[in-house]
N, C-alpha and C positions, 0 to 999 in steps of 0.2 A: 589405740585408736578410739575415736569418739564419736556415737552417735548418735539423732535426736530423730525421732520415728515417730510418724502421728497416724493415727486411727481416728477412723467413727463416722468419718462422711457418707455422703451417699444423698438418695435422691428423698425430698422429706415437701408435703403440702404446704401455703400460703396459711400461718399461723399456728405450722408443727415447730416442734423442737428438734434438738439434736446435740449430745455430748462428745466434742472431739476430745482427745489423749493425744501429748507427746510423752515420751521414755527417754531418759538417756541414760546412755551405755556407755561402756568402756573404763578407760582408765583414770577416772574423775577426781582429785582435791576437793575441789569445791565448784558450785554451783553461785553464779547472781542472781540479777534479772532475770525474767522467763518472760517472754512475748507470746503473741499472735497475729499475725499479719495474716494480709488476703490480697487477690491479684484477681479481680474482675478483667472478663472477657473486652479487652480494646482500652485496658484503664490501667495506671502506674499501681505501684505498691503501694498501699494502707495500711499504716498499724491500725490494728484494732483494739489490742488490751496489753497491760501490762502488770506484771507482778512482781515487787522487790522480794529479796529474800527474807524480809520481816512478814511476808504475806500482805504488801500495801498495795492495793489496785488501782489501777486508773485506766479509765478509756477512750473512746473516740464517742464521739457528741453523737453519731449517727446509731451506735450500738447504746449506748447510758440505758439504764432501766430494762436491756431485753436480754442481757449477755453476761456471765456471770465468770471470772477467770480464777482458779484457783489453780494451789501445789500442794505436793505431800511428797517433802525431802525427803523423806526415808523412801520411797519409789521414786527419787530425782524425775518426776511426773509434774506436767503442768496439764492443765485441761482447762477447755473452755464451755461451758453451758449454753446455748442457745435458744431464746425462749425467740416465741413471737416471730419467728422469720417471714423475712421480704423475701421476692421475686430478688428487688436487688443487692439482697445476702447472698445470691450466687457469683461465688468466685472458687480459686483454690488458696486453701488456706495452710499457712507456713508456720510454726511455730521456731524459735529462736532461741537462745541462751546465752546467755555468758559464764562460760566454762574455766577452771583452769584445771587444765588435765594433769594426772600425776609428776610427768615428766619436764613441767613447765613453774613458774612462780607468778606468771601473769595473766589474766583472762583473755579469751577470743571467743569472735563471735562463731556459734553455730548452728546450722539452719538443719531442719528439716527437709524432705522429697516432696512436702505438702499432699496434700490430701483434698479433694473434692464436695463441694457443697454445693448441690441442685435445689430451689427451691422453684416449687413449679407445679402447675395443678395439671 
């Protein structure tokens, strides 16, 4: 079994920070991409950041400059850094993988329970 768990949210002030962690567990080959998506109150899904497994970032034009995505394969961990937060950085936020689990030769994607970011005075 395989699983991607994230931490670190919670309720944090207009121009505080905040460092989320995903983990993944299980029976893993190997690791791709790592994501971060987010799902605002009454709004579709948003990627937010992305990471190849060379460590190559790229983001969303709304986060650029405040939001920093990094991993550290040896803890098959991805996290995302959140500097500067808006009122409209609250959403719940989902981290993502492309997996190929031991018992498998192809990758799939896998999500996280996601985790909560309040930004709010």
């Amino acid at each position: 079994q395989v699983q991607l768990v994230e931490s670190g949210g919670g309720l944090v002030q207009p121009g505080g920070s905040l460092r989320l962690s995903c983990a993944a567990s299980g029976n893993i080959r190997s690791i791709g991409a790592m994501a971060w998506y987010r799902r605002a109150p009454g709004k579709q899904r948003e990627l937010v950041a992305t990471i190849t497994s060379a460590r190559v970032p790229n983001y969303a034009d709304s986060v650029e400059g405040r939001f920093t995505i990094s991993r550290d394969n040896a803890k098959k961990t991805v996290y995302l850094q959140m500097n500067t937060l808006k009122p409209e950085d609250t959403a719940i936020y989902y981290c993502s993988a492309e997996i190929v689990p031991s018992w498998l030769r192809l990758p799939s994607e896998y999500w996280g329970q996601g985790t909560q970011v309040t930004v709010s005075s």
